[in-house]
Each structure stands twice: as C-alpha cells, then as structure tokens.
N, C-alpha and C positions, 0 to 999 in steps of 0.2 A: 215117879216116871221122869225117866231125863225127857228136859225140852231144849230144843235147838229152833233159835232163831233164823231167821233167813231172808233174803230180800223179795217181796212178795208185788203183788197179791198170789193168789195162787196160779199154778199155772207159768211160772217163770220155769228158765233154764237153772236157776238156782233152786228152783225145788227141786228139778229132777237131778241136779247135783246131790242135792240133800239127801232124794231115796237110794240115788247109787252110795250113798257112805254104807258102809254094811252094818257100820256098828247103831245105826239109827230107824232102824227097823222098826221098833216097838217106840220108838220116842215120840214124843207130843210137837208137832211143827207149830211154829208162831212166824207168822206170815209178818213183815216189817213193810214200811213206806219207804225207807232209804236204805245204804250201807251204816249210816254213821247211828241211825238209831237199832238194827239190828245189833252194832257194837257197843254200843251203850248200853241197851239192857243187858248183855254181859259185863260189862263193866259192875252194874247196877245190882247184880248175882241174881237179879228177876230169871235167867236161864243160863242152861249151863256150857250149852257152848253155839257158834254162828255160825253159818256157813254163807260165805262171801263173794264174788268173781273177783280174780285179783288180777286175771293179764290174758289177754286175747291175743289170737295170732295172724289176725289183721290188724288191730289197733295199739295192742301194744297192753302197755301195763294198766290198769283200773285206776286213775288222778283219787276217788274216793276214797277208796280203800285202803293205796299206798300211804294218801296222806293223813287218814283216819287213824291209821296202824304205827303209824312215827310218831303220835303225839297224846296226850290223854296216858290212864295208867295203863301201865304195861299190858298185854295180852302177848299170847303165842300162838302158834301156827301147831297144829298136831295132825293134821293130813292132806292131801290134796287130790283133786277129782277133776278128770281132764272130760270135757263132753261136749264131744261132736254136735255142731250147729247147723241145723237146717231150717229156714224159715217160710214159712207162708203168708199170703195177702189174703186178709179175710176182712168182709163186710157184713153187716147186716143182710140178713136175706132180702130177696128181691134186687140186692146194687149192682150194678152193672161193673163193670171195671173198665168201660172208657167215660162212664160219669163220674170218677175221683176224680176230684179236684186239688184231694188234699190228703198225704197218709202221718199217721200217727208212730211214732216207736220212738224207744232208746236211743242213742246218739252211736253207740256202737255197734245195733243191727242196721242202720241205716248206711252206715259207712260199709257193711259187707250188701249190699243192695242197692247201692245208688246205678249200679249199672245195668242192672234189673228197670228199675224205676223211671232212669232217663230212655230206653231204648222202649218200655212199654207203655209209660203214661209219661210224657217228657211235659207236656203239659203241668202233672201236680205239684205243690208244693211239701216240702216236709214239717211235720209238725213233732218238735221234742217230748217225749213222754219220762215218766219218774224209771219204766224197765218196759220192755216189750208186754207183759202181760196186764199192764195197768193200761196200755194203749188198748187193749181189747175187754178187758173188763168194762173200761170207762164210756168206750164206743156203745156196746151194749147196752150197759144204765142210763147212760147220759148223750144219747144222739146227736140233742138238739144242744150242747152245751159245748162239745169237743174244738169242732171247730174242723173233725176231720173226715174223712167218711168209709176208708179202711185204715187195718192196721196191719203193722207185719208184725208176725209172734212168730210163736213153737206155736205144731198142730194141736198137742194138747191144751194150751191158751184157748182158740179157737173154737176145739171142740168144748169144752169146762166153763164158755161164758153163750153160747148159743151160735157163733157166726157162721158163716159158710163163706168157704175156703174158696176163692178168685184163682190163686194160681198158689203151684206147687214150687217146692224147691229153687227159692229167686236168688237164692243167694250167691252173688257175683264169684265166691270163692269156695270149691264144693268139699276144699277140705278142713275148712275152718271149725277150729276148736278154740273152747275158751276154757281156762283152766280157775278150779273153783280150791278155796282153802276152807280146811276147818280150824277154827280157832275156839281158842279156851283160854281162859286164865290161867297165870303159871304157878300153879299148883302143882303140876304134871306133865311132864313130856315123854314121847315115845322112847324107847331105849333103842341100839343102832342096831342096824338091818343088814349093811353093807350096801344099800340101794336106799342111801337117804339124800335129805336134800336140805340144808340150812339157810335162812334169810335173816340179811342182817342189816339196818340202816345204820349209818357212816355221817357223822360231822365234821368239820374240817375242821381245828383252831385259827387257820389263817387263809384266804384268798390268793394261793401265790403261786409262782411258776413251778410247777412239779407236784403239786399238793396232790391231786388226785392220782400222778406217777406212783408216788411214798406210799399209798395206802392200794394199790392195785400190788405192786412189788410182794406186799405181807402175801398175798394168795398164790403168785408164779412160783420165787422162790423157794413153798412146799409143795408144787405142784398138785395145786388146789384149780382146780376148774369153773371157770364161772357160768354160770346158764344163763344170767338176766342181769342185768346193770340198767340201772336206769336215774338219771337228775330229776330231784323235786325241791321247790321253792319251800324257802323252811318258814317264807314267810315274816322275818324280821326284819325284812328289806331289800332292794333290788340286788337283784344277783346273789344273794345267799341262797346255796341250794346246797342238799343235802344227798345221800347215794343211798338210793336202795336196791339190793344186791342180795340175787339167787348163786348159791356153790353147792360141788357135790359135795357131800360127806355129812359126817355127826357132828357133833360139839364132844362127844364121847373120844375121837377120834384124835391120835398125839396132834398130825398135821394140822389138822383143825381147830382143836384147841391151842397150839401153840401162836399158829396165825391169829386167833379172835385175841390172847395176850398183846402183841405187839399190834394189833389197831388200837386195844385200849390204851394203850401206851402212846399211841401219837395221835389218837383221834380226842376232837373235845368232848365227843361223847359216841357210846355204839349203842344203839340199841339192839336189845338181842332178839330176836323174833320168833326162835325156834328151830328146830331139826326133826326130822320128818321123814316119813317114808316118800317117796319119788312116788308119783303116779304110775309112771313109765315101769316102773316097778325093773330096769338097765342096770346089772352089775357095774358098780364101777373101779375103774382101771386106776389101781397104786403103783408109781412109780417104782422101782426097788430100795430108792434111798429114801421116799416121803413115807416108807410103811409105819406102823407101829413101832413094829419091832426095830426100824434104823433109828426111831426118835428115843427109844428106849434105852439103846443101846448106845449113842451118842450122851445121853444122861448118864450111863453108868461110866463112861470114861473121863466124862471132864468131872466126875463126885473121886474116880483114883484122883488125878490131878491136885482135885483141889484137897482131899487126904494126904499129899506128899507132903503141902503147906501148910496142913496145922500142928 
C-alpha cells in the first residue's frame, strides 16, 4: 500500500489536501509533527510520497517548506491541491467565548483571523501552535497544560477532537486559499499536460547590481511566465538569499528547457523541483515565436549554418 506522509495531527487542512489528491484514495496517511519531518521520512524512503502547504494567499509562501525543499537531497514536486480555507473558534464544551483569554493556532490561520479576534475578543492573547489541528487536539488532551482556552481550526479538527464550535467562518478573508504540493522523490515526474506548472530555486554566483535582472531575463525572453517569485535566506550569511520561483510550463517543453540551460549556465546552482500539473488546471498561452515548434525550427536553421561550415 502506498503511504503518504502529511502534516498532521489529524484533522489538518493538509489532510483534507491529502484526501482531495485523487490518486491517494486507498493509500495509508501518516500524520507528521512538522514539514521537515514529514520530508524527511521521504527522504528516509520510510513513505512514498508528502503532501505539504507550500504558499498561501494571505501570507505568502510557507518559510518551512520553501526552505525545507532547497536544501537536504533532492525531492520533487508531482502535483498540487489548491483548498479553500474556512476556519472556526472552538472550545471545550461548556466555554464561553467572552471568558478566552487566550487562542491557540498556526501562525498563518491567525494572520487570516486577527481581525476576527481583535473586533470579538480584543482582550485575548495569541498562542502559536505546531498547525491549526494540534491547537485543537492539544486543547482537548491537555486543557490544563496549553496555556489557551480555544482554538481556531478547520470544522473537521473541531469536530474529530470533541470541541464545540464558538463561532463560524472568522476568517478576516473569505476567499482565502492555501495551496498544498505533493512531493516524491525523483524517480518520476509527471509528463506535460499543456496546463503545467514548474518550480525552480536559483543561486546567484555573485551579489551584484543586475544579478537577479540576468536570471529573471532567461524567463521573459522565451516568454515564460512567472506565477511566484519569492527570496529566501540560504543561510550562509547575512544577505545571501536564494529565489524560489513558480513558471508556467514543463521542463518537457523547448522554452522551458532551453530557459532552465541558460540558468544553469549563470546560476551557481538551480535546483530543480519539478513540473507538474497546475491546480488551476488554465490552458496556457504560447506566444507564436516561444512555441515548440519556433524552438525547433530555429535549431534546424542554425544546424544548415553551421553544415555550410564543416
């Protein structure tokens, strides 16, 4: 039976990422503490593939994952699951919700909530938790230990650890969605769709005026599209940071393979992350001269050329 790791306890939005993958139906779930240990036991071949949050549309990209995913052995990206975020306040039965004094959750449902929070209990304090459903599980086993006295989840948290549900749909943003990836070892990648999507991190050899110009250029030029761009600390010392970076297309793809050659070529290193089918599941739009067939056909002219000269 395939198993797929995930960021748990149960009752997360990444599980219900997990059950929306279609191809994990029958697979075995292994609920994880973190990101980086859910990627680890892949790493570890203990399962065979993760499924992660990698970038929210209030907060931005996942700091764990991004930086999880650019360092350690390689892994890839082989799908993504885009899922609508709604969250609730739940306590133990009998609490009141003008007696919180203190709520529990992730750092990124609290950031789509704070406006909820401040205009209902301005009074409480927040309390960081490991993922919205460890803020409710914990509540549950551990009352007198937490430190908090509701928590915001997903309804199915709530309902899967016993609480009752204070208030409905708090979240400051009602269109907020967080997008989840599956990842696997690169053994195997999707083949192209015409509706894919590639992620790639970028290091620079040098610190210098234009450096991120040089390596943005390789995508315009073929008119490659970028969806996500984001700086992260690589970590080797102040101000070194690194790019990681969502485009449409394949690696299959001429434009796209020609652009990932010439990052290799001036980057100190690219990591490759994968190419993927898009959530969004949005045809996307080839210039006339970025098509296949112009890159193709541009090869076969400069091969006469360079046949004139041998």
């Amino acid at each position: 039976m395939t198993r797929y790791a995930y960021l748990g306890p149960e009752g997360t939005f990444t599980q219900q990422a997990l059950m929306m993958w279609g191809p994990t139906e029958d697979a075995e779930q292994v609920p994880c503490g973190s990101v980086d240990t859910a990627l680890e036991q892949l790493r570890a071949g203990d399962v065979d593939a993760a499924v992660v949050p990698i970038e929210n549309s209030v907060e931005g990209g996942v700091s764990a994952t991004l930086d999880a995913l650019a360092s350690g052995d390689p892994l890839v990206v082989v799908g993504e699951v885009l899922v609508p975020i709604t969250f609730v306040a739940c306590a133990r039965p009998g609490t009141r919700l003008q007696d919180v004094t203190a709520i529990g959750t992730h750092s990124h449902a609290w950031a789509q909530v704070r406006g909820w929070a401040d205009h209902t209990v301005p009074h409480a304090v927040y309390v960081p938790t490991l993922s919205t459903a460890s803020a409710a599980k914990d509540l549950a086993e551990h009352p007198g230990e937490v430190g908090y006295q509701a928590a915001v989840c997903a309804t199915v948290a709530a309902e899967r650890f016993g609480l009752e549900v204070l208030a409905h749909d708090i979240g400051d943003m009602t269109t907020a969605v967080t997008r989840f990836v599956i990842v696997s070892r690169p053994e195997w990648q999707p083949g192209p769709t015409g509706k894919d999507k590639t992620t790639v991190v970028l290091y620079q050899r040098t610190d210098r005026a234009g450096g991120l110009l040089e390596l943005l250029e390789q995508f315009a030029v073929r008119g490659i599209n970028m969806t996500r761009l984001e700086s992260r600390p690589t970590k080797d010392s102040m101000g070194s940071y690194c790019f990681s970076i969502d485009f449409e297309g394949h690696v299959q793809d001429e434009r796209v393979g020609a652009a990932l050659m010439s990052l290799h070529r001036v980057c100190a290193d690219l990591r490759f992350l994968g190419s993927y089918p898009a959530a969004a599941g949005a045809e996307i739009t080839v210039d006339p001269i970025t098509t296949d067939e112009a890159f193709r056909d541009a090869r076969r002219w400069l091969e006469r050329l360079r046949a004139l000269g041998g």
